[in-house]
C-alpha positions in Angstrom: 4.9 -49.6 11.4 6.6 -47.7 8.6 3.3 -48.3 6.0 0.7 -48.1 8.7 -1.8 -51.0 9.8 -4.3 -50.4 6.8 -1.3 -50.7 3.9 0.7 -53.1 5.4 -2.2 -55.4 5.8 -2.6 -54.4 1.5 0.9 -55.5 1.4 0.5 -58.6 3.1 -3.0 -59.4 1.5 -1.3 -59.2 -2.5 1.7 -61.0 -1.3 -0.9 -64.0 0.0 -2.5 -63.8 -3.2 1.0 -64.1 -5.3 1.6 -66.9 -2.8 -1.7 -68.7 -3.9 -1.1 -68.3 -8.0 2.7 -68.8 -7.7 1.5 -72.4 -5.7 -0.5 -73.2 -8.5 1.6 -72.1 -11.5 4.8 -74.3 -10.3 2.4 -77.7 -10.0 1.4 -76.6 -13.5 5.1 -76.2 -14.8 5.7 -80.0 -12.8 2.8 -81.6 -14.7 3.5 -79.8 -17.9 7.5 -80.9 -17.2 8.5 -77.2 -17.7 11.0 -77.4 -15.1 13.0 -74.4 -15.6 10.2 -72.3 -15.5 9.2 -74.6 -12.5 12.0 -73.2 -10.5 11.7 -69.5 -11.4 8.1 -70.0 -9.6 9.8 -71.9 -7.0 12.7 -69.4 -6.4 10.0 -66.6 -6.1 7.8 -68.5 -3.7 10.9 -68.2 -1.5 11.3 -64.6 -1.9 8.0 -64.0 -1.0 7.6 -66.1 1.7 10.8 -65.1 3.6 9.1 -61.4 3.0 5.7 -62.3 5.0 7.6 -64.5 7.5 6.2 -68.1 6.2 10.0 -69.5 6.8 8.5 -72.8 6.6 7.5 -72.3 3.3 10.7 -70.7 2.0 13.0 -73.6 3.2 10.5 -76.1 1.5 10.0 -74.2 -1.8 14.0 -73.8 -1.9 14.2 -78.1 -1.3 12.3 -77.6 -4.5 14.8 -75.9 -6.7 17.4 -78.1 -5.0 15.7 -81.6 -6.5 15.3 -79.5 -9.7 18.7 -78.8 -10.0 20.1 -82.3 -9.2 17.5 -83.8 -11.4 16.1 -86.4 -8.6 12.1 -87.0 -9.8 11.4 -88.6 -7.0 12.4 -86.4 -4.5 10.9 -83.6 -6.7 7.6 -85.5 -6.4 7.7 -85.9 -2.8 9.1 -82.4 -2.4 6.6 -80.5 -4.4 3.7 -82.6 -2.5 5.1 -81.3 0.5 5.2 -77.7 -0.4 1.9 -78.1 -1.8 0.2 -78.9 1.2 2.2 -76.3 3.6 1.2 -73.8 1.1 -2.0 -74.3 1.2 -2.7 -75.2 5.2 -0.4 -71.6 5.4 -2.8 -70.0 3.2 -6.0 -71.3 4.6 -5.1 -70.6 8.1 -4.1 -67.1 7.8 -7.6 -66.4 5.8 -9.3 -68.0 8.2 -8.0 -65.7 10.4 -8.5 -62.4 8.3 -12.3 -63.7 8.0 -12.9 -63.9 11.8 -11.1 -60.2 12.3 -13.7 -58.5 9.4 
């Protein structure tokens, strides 16, 4: 209410689009075994997520840095795959949504 409908949905629309390259830049750091810089991408997928509401995505994304920092692979694995997909069904279903409101 505070930025008005037209900025907040500018607000939302960057923060979707961080969302999108911050998805893609931590599955780079995994395949590239860059982990720190793996969970500085995670960490702020959770900041962002928590600040556009996608909970979901937050709690998984924070599983992430979790498996980072106790060094499990394969629950890094699993756990990345998982955010992964949730990111992207998130994504595609709220821009789905913006294209049937234009």
């Amino acid at each position: 209410m505070q930025l008005g409908e037209t900025s907040a949905e500018d607000v939302v629309c960057r923060a979707l689009e961080e969302l999108a390259a911050r998805l893609s830049h931590t599955e780079r750091c995994y395949r590239e075994l860059r982990f720190d810089d793996m969970r500085k991408s995670a960490r702020s997928l959770i900041a962002i997520s928590e600040q556009i509401g996608m909970q979901l995505l937050a709690d998984v994304a924070r599983d992430v840095t979790s498996c980072i920092d106790s060094g499990d692979g394969t629950a890094l694995s699993a756990t990345l795959a998982r955010l992964l997909r949730i990111g992207e069904s998130s994504l595609s279903e709220i821009w789905d949504v913006q294209d049937l409101s234009i």
